[in-house]
N, C-alpha and C positions, 0 to 999 in steps of 0.2 A: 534456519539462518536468522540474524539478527535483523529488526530492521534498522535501516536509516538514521541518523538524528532528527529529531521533529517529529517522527513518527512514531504510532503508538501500535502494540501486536494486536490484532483482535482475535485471530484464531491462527493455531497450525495444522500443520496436514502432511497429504501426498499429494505430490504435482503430477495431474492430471491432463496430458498433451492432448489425447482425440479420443471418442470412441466410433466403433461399427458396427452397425446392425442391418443385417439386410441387404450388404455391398453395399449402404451407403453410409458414408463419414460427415462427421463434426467435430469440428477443431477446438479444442477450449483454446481460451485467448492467457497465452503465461503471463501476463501482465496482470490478468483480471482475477477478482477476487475468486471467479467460479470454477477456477482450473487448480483450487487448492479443497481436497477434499479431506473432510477433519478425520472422515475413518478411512480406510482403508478396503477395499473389495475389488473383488479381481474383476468384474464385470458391475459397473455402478449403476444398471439401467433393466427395466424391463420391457419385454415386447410384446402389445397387446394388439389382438384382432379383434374382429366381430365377435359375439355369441357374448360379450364382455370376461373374456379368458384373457387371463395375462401369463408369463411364463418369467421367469427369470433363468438366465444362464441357458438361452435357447444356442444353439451348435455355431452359425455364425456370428454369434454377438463377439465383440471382441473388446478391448482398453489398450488405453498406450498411457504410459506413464513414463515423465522421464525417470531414466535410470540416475545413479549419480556415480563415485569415482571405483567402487567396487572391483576389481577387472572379472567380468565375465567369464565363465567357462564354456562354451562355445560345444564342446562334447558331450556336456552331461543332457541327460531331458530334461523336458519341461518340467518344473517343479509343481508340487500342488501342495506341499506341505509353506503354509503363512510365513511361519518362523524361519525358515531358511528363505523365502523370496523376499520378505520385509527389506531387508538389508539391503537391498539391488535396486529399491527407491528412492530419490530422490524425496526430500521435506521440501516444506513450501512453510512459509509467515507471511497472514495479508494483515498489511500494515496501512493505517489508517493515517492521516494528515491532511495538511491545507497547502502542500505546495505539491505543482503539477507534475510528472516524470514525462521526458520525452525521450527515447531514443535516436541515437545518432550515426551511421553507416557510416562508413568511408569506403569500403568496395578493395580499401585495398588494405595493406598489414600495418599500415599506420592508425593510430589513434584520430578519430576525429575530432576535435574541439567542441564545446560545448558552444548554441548560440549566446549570445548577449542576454544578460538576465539569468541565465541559467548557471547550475556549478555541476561539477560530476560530482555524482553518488556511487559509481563504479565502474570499471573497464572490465567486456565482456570481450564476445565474438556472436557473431550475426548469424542468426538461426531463423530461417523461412520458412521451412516444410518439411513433412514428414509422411512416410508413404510407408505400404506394405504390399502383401500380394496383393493384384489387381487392380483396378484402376482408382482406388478411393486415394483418400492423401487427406492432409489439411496441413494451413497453417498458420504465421504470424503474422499481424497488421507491423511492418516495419516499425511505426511510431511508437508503439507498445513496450515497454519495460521488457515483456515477455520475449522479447525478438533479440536480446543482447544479455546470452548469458553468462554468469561469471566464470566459469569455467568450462570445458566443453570435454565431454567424454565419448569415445566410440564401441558400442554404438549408444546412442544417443538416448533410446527407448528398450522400453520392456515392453511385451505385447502380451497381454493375458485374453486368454478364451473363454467362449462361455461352459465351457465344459471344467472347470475351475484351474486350468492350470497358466502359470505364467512361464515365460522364457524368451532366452534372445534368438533370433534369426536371421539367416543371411540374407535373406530377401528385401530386410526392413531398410528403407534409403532414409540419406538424412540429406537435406539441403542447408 
């Protein structure tokens, strides 16, 4: 996407919602620079124990990325071929400036106002959280850019595993 006026691109990417290792989750913040990842990997992390062994793409490791407008196929498997799941992601532009973003809820289907001092830079919808199987989740600091996206797709996320492959699931909630 483009950025803003006043703004300048500093890098683009894939927008990166959470990952999982371990049953336990971390939320990238979509507002923040570090939930834009310049390359792309289905699992962006590795898991390291004692002995100083590390592993990458260990069987619970997992990624959420947001999806973008795509429509899903819901029947096919999980893909592991790059070039055909590329397309089911969402890009990201972190965009550099000197004036602040706030976001704005209203809770209900009307547009909020901007406060005093501020202008809008765009009308989204209110995105909190994101969950999969069992009990991990993560999500968005409301005040965050990341929490009000410009369009909204369902489902929401791609989930890839460490075993390399990505796909959608019925499992995966979106708040």
């Amino acid at each position: 996407p483009e950025c803003p006026e006043g703004f300048k691109s500093l890098w683009s990417g894939y927008s990166l919602v959470m990952l999982e290792g371990n049953g336990y989750s971390l939320a990238q913040e979509l507002g923040s620079a570090g939930s834009c990842l310049e390359e792309f990997q289905t699992v962006p992390m590795m898991q390291c124990s004692g002995g100083q062994v590390c592993n990458h793409g260990v069987r619970t490791d997992k990624a959420f990325y947001l999806a973008n407008e795509q429509n899903p196929d819901f029947t096919i498997k999980p893909e592991s071929n790059l070039d055909d799941l590329i397309g089911y992601v969402s890009r990201c532009n972190v965009c550099g400036g000197s004036s602040k973003i706030l976001a704005r809820h209203s809770f209900t289907s009307e547009v909020p106002e901007c406060p005093e001092g501020f202008h809008e830079i765009w009308e989204g919808y209110s995105y909190l959280m994101v969950t999969s199987s069992g009990a991990s989740g993560g999500g968005q600091t409301l005040a965050s850019a990341g929490s009000c996206l410009e369009e909204f797709y369902v489902p929401t996320f791609v989930e890839c595993l460490g075993r390399g492959t990505c796909g959608f699931y019925i499992n995966n909630i979106d708040y």
